[in-house]
C-alpha positions as CSV (number, residue, x, y, z in Angstrom):
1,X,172.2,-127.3,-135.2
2,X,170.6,-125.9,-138.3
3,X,170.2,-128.2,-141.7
4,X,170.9,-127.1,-145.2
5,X,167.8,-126.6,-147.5
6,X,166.7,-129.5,-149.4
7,X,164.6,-129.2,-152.5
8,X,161.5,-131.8,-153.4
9,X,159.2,-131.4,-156.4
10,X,160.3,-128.0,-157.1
11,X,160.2,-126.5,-153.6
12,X,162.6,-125.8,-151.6
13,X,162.8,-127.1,-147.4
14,X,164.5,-125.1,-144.8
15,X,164.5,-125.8,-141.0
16,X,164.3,-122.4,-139.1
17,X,165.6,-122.0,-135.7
18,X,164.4,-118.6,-135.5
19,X,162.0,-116.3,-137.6
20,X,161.9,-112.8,-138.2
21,X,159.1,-110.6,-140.4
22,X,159.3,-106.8,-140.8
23,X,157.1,-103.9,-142.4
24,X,158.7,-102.5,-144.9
25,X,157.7,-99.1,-147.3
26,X,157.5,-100.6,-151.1
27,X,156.9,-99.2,-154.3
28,X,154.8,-102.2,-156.1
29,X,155.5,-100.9,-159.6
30,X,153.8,-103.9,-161.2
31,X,150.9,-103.2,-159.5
32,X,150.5,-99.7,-160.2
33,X,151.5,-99.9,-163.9
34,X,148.7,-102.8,-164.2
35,X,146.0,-100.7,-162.1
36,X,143.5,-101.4,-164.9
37,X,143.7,-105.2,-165.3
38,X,144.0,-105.3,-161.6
39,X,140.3,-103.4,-161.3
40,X,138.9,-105.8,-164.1
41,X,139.9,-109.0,-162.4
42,X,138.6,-107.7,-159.2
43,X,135.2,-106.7,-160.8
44,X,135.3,-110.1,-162.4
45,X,135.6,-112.7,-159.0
46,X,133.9,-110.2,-156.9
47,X,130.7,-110.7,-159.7
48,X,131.2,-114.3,-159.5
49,X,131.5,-114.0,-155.6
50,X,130.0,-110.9,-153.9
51,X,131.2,-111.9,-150.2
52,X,134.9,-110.9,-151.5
53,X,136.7,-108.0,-149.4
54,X,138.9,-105.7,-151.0
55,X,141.1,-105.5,-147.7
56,X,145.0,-104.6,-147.3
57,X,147.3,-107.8,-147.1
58,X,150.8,-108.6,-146.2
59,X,153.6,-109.8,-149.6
60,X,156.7,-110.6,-149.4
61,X,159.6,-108.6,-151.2
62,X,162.8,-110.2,-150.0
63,X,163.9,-113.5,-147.5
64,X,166.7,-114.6,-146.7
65,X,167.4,-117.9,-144.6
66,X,171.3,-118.2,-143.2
67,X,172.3,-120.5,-141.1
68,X,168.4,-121.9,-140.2
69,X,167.7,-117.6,-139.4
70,X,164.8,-116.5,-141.3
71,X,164.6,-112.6,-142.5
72,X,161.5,-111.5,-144.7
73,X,160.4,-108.2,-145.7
74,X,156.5,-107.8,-145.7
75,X,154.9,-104.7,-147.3
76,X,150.8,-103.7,-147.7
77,X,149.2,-104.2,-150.4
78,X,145.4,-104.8,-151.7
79,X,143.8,-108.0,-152.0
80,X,142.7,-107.5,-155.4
81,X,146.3,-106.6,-156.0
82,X,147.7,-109.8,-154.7
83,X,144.5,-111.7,-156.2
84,X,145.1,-110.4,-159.7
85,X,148.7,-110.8,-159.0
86,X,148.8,-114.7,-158.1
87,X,146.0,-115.8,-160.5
88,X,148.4,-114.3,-163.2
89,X,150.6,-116.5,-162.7
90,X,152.6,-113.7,-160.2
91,X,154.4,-112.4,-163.1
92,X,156.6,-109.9,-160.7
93,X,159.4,-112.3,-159.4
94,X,160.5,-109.8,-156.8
95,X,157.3,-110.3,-154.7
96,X,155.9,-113.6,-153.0
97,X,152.9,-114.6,-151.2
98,X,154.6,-115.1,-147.7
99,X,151.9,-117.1,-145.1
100,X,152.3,-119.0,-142.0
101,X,150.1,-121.8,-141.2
102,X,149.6,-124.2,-138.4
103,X,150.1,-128.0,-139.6
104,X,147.7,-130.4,-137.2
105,X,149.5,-133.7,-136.8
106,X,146.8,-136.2,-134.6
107,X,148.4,-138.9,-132.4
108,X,147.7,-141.5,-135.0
109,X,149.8,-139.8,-137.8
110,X,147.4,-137.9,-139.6
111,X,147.5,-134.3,-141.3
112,X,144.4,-132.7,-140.8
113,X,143.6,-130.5,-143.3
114,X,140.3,-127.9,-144.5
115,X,138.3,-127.5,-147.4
116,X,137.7,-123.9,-147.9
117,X,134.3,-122.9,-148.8
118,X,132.1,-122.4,-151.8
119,X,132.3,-118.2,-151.1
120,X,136.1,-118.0,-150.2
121,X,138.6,-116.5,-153.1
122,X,140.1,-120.6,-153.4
123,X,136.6,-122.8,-153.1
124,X,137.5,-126.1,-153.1
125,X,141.4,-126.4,-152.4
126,X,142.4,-128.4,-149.4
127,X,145.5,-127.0,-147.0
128,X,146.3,-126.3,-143.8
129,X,144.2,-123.8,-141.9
130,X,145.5,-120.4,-142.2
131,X,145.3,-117.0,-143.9
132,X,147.4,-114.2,-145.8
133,X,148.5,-111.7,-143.0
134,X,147.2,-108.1,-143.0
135,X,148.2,-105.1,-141.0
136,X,146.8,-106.4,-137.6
137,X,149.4,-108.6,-137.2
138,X,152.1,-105.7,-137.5
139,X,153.2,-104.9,-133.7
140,X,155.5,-102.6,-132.5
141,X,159.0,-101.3,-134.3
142,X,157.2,-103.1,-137.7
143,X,157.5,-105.9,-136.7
144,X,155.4,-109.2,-137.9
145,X,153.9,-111.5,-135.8
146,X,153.8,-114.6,-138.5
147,X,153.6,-117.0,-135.5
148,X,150.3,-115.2,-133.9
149,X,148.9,-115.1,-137.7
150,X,149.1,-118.8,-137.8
151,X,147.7,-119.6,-134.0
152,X,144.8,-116.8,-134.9
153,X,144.1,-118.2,-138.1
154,X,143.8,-121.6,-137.1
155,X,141.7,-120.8,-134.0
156,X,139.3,-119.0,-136.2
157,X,138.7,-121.7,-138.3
158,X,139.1,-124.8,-136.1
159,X,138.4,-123.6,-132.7
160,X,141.8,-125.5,-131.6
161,X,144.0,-124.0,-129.5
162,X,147.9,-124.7,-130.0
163,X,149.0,-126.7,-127.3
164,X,151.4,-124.3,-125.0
165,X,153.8,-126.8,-124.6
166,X,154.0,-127.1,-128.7
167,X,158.0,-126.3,-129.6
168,X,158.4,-123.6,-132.0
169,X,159.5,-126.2,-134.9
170,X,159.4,-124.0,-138.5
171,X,159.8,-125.6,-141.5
172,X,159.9,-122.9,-144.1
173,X,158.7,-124.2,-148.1
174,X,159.4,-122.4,-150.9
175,X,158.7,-122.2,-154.4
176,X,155.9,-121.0,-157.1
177,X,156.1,-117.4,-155.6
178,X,154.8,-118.5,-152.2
179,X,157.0,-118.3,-148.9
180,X,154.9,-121.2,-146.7
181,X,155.8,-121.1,-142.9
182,X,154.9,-124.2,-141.5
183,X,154.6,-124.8,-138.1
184,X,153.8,-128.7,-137.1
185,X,152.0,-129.3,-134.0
186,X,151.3,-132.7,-132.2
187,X,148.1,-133.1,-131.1
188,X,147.1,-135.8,-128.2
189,X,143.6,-137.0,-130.0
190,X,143.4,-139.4,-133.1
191,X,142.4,-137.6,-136.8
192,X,138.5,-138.8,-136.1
193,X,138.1,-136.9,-132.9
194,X,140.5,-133.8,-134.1
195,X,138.0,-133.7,-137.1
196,X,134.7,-134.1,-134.9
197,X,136.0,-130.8,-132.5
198,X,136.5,-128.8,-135.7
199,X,133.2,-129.7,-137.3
200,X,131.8,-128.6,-133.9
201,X,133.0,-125.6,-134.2
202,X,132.5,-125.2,-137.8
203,X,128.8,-125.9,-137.1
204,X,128.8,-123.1,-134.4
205,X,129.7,-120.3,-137.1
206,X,127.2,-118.1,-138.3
207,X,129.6,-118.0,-141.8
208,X,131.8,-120.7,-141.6
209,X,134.9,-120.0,-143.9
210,X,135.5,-124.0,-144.3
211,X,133.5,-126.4,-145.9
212,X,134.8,-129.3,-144.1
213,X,138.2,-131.0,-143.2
214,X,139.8,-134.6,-144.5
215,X,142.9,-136.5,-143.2
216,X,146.2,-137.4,-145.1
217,X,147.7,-140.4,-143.8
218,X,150.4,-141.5,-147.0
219,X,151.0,-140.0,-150.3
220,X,147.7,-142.0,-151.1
221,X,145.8,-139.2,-150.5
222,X,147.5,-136.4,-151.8
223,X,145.3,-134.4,-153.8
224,X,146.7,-133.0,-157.2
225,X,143.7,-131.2,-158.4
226,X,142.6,-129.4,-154.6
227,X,145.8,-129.0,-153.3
228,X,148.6,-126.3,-153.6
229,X,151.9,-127.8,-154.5
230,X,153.4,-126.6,-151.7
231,X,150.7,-128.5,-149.5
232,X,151.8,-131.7,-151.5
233,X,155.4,-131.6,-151.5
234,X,155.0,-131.1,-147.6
235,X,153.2,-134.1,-146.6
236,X,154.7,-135.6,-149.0
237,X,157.9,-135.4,-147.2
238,X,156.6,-135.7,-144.0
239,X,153.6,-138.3,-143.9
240,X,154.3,-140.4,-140.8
């Protein structure tokens, strides 16, 4: 049985029972009509940090949730686009950054979360492990695997595999532009040995993306100033 959307500190929840992400052809007018601003602000951060890529990326321009069904429309874009586009305060309301991401619950009720690292676009900010997704995650008939972004994203930066057995629970969060598809996964270990496997692996990488990882047990230890609202209005929902 599906649930209606709730809202909580500006976002709004939806439970999904199913998920579906489609390529689509679109005509990103504010970006081409700001092509110049777009190129200063990428000369800018890329100055200020070199190891930026200029790559394609995946935005949203249109979801709709009925019924606990999930429909979004994902079309390719550059990162500088996106990156001058969210900084900006995403001043074109008919486009969203749409993301999935894997949310690490440990057996003792704790979020594990990552710290990105000092060369990344967001240095600093703590969320769940993840990434924007890009053209490799487009499979056949356009469609979008959101649900392998998150597993491969969180792989790559934890070296955790998703338990198979882990159900297929979405929580969709919305708001400030950003289309956030959680998934929440159980873990058997406690938050101390979760963390220990992922600094393992961190450690391991020749150029580690993350700079660490940290625990959220209660609203205690939320983080206003290093983590996206929607990060916060999630836990804070949901801290066990």
């Amino acid at each position: 049985m599906s649930e209606r959307p709730v809202q909580s500190g500006g976002f709004t929840f939806a439970r999904l029972e199913s998920l579906e992400a489609r390529l689509v052809s679109y005509d990103w007018a504010w970006a081409r009509d700001n092509s110049d601003a777009i190129a200063a602000h990428w000369a800018e951060r890329q100055a200020a940090k070199p190891a930026l890529f200029d790559g394609p990326v995946l935005l949203g321009c249109a979801c709709t949730v009925t019924d606990g069904a999930c429909t979004i429309d994902l079309f390719e874009a550059a990162f500088s686009e996106f990156l001058a586009f969210r900084d900006g305060g995403s001043p074109d309301p008919s486009v969203t950054n749409a993301f999935a991401a894997i949310v690490p619950w440990s057996r003792d009720g704790a979020a594990v979360l990552g710290v990105m690292g000092r060369d990344s676009a967001n240095a600093g900010q703590i969320y769940f492990p993840c990434g924007t997704p890009d053209p490799s995650d487009v499979r056949a008939g356009r469609h979008v695997d959101l649900a392998g972004s998150a597993t491969r994203e969180f792989l790559e930066e934890t070296g955790l595999r998703v338990p198979s057995d882990a159900p297929a629970n979405w929580v969709l969060v919305s708001g400030e532009r950003q289309h956030a598809f959680l998934h929440p996964v159980d873990f058997p270990e406690e938050a101390s040995a979760l963390i220990a496997r992922m600094e393992a692996h961190r450690a391991a990488e020749a150029e580690p993306e993350l700079a660490g990882f940290v625990a959220v047990r209660s609203r205690a230890d939320l983080d206003a100033d290093r983590m996206p609202g929607f990060v916060r209005a999630y836990l804070a929902a949901s801290c066990r």
